[in-house]
Structures are given as structure tokens and as C-alpha cells.
N, C-alpha and C positions, 0 to 999 in steps of 0.2 A: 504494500500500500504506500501511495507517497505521502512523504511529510504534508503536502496541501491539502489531501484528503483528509489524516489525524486529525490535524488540525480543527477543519470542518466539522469533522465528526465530534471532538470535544466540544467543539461553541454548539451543536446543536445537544450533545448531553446537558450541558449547564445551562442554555434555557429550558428543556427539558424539565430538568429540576426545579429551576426558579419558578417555572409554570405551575408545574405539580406543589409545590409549596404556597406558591400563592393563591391557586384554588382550594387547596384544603382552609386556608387560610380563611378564604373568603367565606367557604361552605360552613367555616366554625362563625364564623364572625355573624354571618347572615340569622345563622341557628340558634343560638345564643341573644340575639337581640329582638329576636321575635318568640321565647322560648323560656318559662323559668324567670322572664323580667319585669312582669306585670304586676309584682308587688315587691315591695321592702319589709323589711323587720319591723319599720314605724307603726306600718301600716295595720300588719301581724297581732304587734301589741295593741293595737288602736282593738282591733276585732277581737280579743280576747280579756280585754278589759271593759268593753262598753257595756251602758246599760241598757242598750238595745241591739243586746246580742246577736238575735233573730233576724234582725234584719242584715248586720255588720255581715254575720255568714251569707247570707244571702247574696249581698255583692261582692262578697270573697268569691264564692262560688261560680259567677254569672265569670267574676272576671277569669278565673280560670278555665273555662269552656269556652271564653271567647279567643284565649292563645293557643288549647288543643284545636279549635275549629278552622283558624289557623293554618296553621302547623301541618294537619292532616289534610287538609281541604274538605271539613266534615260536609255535606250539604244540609239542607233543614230537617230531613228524616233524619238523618245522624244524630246530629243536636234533641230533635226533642227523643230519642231513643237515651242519650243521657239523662235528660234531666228525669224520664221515669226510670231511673235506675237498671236500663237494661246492659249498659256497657257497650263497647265499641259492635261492629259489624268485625264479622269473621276478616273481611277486606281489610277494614281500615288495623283492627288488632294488629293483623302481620306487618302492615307498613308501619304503623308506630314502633314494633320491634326492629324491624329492617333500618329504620331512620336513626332509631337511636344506639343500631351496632356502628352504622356506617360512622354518628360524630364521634363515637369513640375510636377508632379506626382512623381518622383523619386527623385526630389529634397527635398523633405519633409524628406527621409530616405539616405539625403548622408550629414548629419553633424556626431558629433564629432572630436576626437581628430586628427583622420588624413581624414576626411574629408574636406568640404567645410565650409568657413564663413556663418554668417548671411547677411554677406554684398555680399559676394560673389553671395549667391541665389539669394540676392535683383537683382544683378546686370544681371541676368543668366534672370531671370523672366523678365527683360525689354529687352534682346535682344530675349527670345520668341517672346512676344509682337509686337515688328517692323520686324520682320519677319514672322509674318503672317501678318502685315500693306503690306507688301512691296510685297508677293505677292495676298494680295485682290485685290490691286492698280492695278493687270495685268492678272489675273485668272478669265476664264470664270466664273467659279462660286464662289460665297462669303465662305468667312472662317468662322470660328464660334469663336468667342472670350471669350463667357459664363466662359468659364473653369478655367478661370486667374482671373475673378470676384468675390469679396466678396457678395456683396448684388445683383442680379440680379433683383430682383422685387422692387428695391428702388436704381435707378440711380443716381448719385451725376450729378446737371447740366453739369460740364466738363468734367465726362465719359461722358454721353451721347451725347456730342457734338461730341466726339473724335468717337464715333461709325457712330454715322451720319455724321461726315463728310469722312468718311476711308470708307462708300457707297457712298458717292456722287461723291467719286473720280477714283469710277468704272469704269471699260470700257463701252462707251456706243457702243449697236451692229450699226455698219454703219459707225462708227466713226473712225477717223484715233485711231489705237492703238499702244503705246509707249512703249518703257522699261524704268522703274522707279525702282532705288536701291536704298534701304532704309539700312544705318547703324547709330546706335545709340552709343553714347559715353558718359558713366555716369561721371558727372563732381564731387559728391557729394552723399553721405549718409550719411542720420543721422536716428538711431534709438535709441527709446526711450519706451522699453518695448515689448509690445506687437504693438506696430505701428512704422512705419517709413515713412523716405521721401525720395525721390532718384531726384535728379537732372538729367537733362541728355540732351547733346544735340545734333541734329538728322541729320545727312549729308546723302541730298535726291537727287540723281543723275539723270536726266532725258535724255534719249535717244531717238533721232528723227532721223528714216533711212535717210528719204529725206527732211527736213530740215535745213535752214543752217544753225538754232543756236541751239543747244541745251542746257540746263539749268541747275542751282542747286540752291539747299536752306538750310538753317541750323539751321528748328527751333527750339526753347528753350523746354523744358518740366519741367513739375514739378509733378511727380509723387507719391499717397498717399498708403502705404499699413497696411493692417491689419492682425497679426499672425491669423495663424485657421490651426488645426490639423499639426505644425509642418511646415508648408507652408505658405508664404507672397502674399496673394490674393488685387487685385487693389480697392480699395475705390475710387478714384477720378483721375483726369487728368485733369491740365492744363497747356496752351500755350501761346505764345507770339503769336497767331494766332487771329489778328484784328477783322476777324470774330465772330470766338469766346467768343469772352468778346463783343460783340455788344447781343449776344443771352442770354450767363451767365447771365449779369447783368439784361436783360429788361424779363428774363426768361421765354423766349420761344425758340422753338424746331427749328432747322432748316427743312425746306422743302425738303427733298431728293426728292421724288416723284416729285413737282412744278417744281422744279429747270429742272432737271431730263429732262423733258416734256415740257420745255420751249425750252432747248438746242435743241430739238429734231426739236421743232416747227423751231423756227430761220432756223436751219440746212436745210431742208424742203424749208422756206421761199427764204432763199440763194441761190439753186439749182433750182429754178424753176425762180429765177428773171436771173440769169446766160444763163439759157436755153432760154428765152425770146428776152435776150439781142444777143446770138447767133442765132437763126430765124430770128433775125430782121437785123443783120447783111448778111447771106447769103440771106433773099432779097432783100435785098439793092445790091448787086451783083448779082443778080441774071439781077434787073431793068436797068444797066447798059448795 
């Protein structure tokens, strides 16, 4: 090959690259500003303090279905399929999974100098994270979290709680079903090489149609990652979640299934002592 071809051939690798760098770039940048930013921590507090709760969720709620509809391209069947708590279409489910492998995937190729930090990724990778937490928590079908993991076949006990419990908080079919928003807010990073730690903590908004209280919570996290191919993959997770550290420590697994199947049993048990109690009362009226 002559040296004017090499040549050629390098300047077209390194725009190449620049290209591919600056698309990911853009594709983070785009995704991120449309995505996870329609509210602050102010705001957060504002909605979990006020004395008209009900409504504060209300437009917590609305505003987050106006970035997933967004995001996804829901159209108006979509939308009102959320708001009665039916969960995404089989369609749009997979592209929300597919959308949110590909921004972690592209974060590997949108550093340098007018890129994104290392902290920044760090921080980007934990709001994937509690976004696909937040909608396993309300989606007919489960997410798949693999993708953001370093070791898959070798669980640290606090991921694997964190997995089993983000199934046990499923929707059960039969059961009343709720809208639950999940935003995370990193308090801390520190990295030290090829590993890091990310702090972060989690304001979890819960929404009941026909309820009259509905709830929030604001658990801690301590999150563990490890570099691999340019990308910050989860090693470990833990919480200030009682559970939790009742399992970690005596280490064993939580019962999704048991649990799961008890809830069901009770529920079951409930409705037929209800129904029992209502026959017994309309013959008792009836004897009168």
C-alpha cells in the first residue's frame, strides 16, 4: 500500500471516530434532556411535603407521562392505557428496553474532551437503573436488568436482593394496581481507578386513584461499579432497606415466589371471609 493511501486511510479512521463519538455524544445528550429532567429534588420535596398532596402527585404524575410519551412516541391509546394502570403495549415495552440498552451502550463512546465525565456516566448509569426500577414496579411485564451488570453469574448478596426485591414489588394480577415514580438523586462519587462508588438517594412517589393517602419514601443507596470496555457496569447495591440487611447479613435469598403466593393466599382468604360475612348478613334480613 502506498504511504498516500495510509495516510488517507488514517484521516478517514479518525473522522471515523470523531463521528462515532460525536453521535453517541449527541444521542446521550438528546436523551438525557428530554428524559429523567422534568423534575428536581425542589420540586420532589415540594410534592412530598405539601398539604395538598393529592393533587402535588397528580402533577408529578401527569409530568412524568408527558417525558415517557415523549420519549417513546406513546400515541393517545398509549397514554390513556397508562393512566388506567394497564402498562406499556407489548410494542412500546420492548423499545423502552431497547432505548434504554442502546444509552447505556453509547455511553462507553461519548467521553473525551468535549464529551461527558466519568462521573457524569456514573451518574447517567444510575438514572438508567431507577428507570427501568420504576417502570418494572408498574409494567405488565418485567425488565431485564443483565445489561448494566458486571458479573451476572456471580451476584454480590445486595445486587441480588435489589433484583428480588424490584420483582416482589410487581404488580400482582387481581390486585389493586398503583403508579409508583421513581427519581434518583446522586449525592456522591468517588472513583478510584478502575472502580467507583456512587451515592444516591431515591424519591419514590406512590399514587392511589381511590385512596385517600397516598405515599413517598426516600431510600439511601450505595452503589458499587467496575470499568469494562470503557463502560461503568454494577458490582453491588446496597440500602438502608431493613429488609435487606436482615437477608445480606444471615445470607439468604429473599422468597419472591412464597411471599408472592402468600399475598395471593391472604387476598383469597379476605374475599371469601367478606363474602361470608355479606350472606350472613342478607339472611339475617332476609329472617326478619
Amino acid at each position: 500500500m502506498k504511504k498516500s493511501h495510509i495516510f488517507i486511510a488514517l484521516a478517514l479512521l479518525i473522522v471515523l471516530v470523531v463521528v462515532s463519538q460525536a453521535f453517541a455524544q449527541d444521542y446521550i445528550n438528546t436523551f438525557f434532556n428530554t428524559f429523567f429532567r422534568s423534575q428536581d429534588i425542589d420540586v420532589l420535596d415540594q410534592v412530598l411535603q405539601s398539604d395538598t398532596r393529592e393533587e402535588q402527585y397528580r402533577d408529578y404524575v401527569d409530568a412524568t407521562y408527558d417525558e415517557l410519551q415523549t420519549y417513546l412516541n406513546l400515541d393517545n391509546e398509549d397514554v390513556d392505557a397508562l393512566y388506567n394502570k394497564e402498562g406499556l403495549s407489548s410494542e412500546k415495552h420492548d423499545l423502552l428496553q431497547e432505548n434504554l440498552e442502546n444509552e447505556f451502550a453509547a455511553l462507553a463512546n461519548s467521553g473525551g474532551e468535549m464529551g461527558l465525565t466519568e462521573e457524569e456516566k456514573l451518574i447517567r448509569t444510575v438514572e438508567i437503573l431507577f428507570k427501568l426500577q420504576e417502570m418494572n414496579l408498574f409494567d405488565e411485564r418485567g425488565y431485564d436488568f443483565d445489561f448494566l451488570i458486571a458479573d451476572k453469574q456471580n451476584l454480590m448478596p445486595g445486587l441480588q436482593f435489589f433484583l428480588d426485591y424490584s420483582e416482589l414489588r410487581r404488580p400482582i394480577e387481581g390486585f389493586q394496581r398503583h403508579t409508583r415514580v421513581v427519581r434518583p438523586f446522586v449525592t456522591d462519587v468517588q472513583i478510584m481507578g478502575d472502580v467507583a462508588k456512587v451515592l444516591t438517594t431515591v424519591y419514590e412517589i406512590v399514587f392511589y386513584d381511590d385512596w385517600p393517602e397516598s405515599g413517598g419514601s426516600t431510600p439511601n443507596y450505595e452503589i458499587d461499579f467496575v470499568m469494562s470496555g470503557g463502560n461503568w457496569f454494577i458490582s453491588e447495591i446496597r440500602s438502608d432497606n431493613e429488609r435487606e440487611a436482615y437477608h445480606v447479613d444471615n445470607n439468604t435469598r429473599l422468597d419472591v415466589e412464597g411471599i408472592r403466593q402468600s399475598l395471593i393466599d391472604e387476598a383469597l382468604e379476605t374475599e371469601r371471609i367478606l363474602q361470608e360475612m355479606e350472606a350472613a348478613q342478607q339472611n339475617g334480613e332476609a329472617v326478619e
